[in-house]
One Martini backbone bead per residue (centre of mass of N, CA, C, O) as a GRO file, in nm:
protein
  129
    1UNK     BB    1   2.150   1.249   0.212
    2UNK     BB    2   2.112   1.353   0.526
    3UNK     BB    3   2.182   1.377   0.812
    4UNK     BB    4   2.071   1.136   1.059
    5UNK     BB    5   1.868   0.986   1.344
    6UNK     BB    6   1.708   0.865   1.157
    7UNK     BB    7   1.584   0.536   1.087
    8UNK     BB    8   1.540   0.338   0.802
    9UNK     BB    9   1.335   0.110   0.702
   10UNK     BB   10   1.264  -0.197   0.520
   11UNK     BB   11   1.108  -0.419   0.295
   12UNK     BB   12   1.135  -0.718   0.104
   13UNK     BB   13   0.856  -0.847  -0.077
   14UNK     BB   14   0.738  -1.140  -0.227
   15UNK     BB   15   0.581  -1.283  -0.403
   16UNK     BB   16   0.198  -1.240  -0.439
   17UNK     BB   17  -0.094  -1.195  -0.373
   18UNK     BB   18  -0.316  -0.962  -0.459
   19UNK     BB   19  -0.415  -0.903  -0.155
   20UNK     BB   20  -0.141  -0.896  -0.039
   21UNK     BB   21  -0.042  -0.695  -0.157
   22UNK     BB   22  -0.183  -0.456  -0.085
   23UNK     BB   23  -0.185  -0.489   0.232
   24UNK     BB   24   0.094  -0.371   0.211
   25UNK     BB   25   0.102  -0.158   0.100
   26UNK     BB   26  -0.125  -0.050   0.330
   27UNK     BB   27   0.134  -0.036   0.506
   28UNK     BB   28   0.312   0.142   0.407
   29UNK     BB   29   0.476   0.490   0.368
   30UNK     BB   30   0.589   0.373   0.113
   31UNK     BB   31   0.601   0.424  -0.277
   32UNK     BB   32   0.829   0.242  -0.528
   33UNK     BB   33   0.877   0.388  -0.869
   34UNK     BB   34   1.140   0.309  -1.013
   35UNK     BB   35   1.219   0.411  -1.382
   36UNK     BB   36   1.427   0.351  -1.661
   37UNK     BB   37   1.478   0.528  -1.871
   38UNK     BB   38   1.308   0.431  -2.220
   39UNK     BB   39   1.045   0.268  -2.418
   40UNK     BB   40   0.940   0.105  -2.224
   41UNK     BB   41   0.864   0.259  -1.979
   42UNK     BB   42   0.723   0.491  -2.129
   43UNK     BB   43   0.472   0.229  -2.205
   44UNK     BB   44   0.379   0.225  -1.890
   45UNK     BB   45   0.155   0.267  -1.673
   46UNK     BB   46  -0.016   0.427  -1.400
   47UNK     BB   47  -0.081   0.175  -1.178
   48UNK     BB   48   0.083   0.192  -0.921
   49UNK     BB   49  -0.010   0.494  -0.876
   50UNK     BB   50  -0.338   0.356  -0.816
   51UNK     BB   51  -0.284   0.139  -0.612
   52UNK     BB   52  -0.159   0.345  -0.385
   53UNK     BB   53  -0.408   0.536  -0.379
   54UNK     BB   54  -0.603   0.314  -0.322
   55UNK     BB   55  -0.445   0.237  -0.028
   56UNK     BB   56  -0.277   0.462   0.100
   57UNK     BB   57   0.010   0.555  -0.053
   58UNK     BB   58   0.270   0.686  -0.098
   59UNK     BB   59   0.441   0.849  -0.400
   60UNK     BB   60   0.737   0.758  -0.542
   61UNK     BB   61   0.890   0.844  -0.847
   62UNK     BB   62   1.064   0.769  -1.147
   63UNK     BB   63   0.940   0.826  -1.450
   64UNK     BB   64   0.725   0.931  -1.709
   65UNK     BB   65   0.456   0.820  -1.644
   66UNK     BB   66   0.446   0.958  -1.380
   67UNK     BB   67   0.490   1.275  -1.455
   68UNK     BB   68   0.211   1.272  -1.623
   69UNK     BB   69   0.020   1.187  -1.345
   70UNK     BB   70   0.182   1.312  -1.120
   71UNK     BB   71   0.165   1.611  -0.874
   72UNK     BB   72   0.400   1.722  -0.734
   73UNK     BB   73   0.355   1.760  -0.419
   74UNK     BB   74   0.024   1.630  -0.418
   75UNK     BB   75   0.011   1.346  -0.505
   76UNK     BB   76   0.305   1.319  -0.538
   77UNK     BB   77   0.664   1.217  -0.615
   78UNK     BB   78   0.929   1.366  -0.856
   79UNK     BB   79   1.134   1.236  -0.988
   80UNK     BB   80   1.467   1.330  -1.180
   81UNK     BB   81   1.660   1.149  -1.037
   82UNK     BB   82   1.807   0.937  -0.852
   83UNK     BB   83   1.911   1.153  -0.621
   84UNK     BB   84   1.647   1.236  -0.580
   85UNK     BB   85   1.518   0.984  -0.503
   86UNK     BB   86   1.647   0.990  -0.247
   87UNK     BB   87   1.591   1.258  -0.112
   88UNK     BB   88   1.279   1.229  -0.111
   89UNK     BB   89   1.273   0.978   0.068
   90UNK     BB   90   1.388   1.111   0.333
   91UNK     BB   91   1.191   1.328   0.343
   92UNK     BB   92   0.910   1.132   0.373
   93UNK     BB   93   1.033   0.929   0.603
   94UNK     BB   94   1.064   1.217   0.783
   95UNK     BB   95   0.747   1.305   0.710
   96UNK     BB   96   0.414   1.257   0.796
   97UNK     BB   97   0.280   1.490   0.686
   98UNK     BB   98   0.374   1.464   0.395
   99UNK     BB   99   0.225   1.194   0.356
  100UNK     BB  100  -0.070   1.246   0.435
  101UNK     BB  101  -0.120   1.447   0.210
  102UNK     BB  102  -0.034   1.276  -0.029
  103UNK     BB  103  -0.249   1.043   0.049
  104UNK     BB  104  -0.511   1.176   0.017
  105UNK     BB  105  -0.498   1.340  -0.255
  106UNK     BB  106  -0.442   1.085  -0.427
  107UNK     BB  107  -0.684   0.967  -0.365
  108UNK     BB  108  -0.900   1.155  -0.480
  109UNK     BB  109  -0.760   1.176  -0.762
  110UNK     BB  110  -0.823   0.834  -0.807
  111UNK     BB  111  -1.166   0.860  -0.755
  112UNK     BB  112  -1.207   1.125  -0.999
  113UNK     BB  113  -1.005   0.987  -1.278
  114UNK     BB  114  -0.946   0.656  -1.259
  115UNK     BB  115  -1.180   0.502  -1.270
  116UNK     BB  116  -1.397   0.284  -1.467
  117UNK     BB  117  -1.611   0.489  -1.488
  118UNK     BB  118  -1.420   0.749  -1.632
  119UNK     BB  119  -1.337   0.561  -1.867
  120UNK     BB  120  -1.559   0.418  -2.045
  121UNK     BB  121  -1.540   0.601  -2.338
  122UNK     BB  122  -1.257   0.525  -2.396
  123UNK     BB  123  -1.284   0.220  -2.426
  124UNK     BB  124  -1.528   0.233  -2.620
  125UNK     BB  125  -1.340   0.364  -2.843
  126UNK     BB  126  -1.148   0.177  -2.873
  127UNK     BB  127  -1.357  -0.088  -2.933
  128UNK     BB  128  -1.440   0.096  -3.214
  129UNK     BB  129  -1.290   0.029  -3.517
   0.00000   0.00000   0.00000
């Protein structure tokens, strides 16, 4: 990242209950979402995106489940590689600008595409074997 007098903090909170969680994550300025590209990690659904952006927290991913959800610059920020997703970090944690957008943006698109009200007929299909 780009040299600045900037200083980001960070915690790493401990498991916690459910309330609990999403609590912090809505107290967060980001939600820091790498999956190491594999096998599994490629069959994982995109939950982390859908639940930082129902509580406004800005993501930022590197990973495809993430990358085939969020819309790079819009919905959410879509790293390349570990390099890009330090960028990417510094670049977001010094501008509020740029979190509040992306934080309205996906509220909106996981209000209008991903509640299961939107899914109903998917599910409804799943279990119709």
């Amino acid at each position: 990242p780009p040299e600045s007098s900037t200083k980001v903090q960070y915690a790493v909170k401990p498991p916690a209950s459910w309330t609990t969680y999403l609590q912090a994550m809505s107290q967060a300025d980001l939600a820091l979402m790498p999956l190491e590209p594999n096998a599994h990690t490629d069959a994982k659904s995109p939950i982390k995106f859908y639940e930082a952006a129902a509580v406004g927290t800005p993501a930022l991913a590197l990973g495809r489940v993430y990358a085939q959800t969020i819309e790079h610059g819009v919905t959410g920020a879509c790293a390349s590689d570990p390099d890009h997703f330090g960028e990417l970090a510094f670049e977001l944690l010094t501008s509020s600008s740029k979190r509040s957008a992306l934080r309205q943006n996906a509220h909106d698109w996981v209000s209008q595409h991903a509640l299961l009200r939107h899914r109903q007929r998917a599910w409804q299909r799943a279990f119709q074997l």
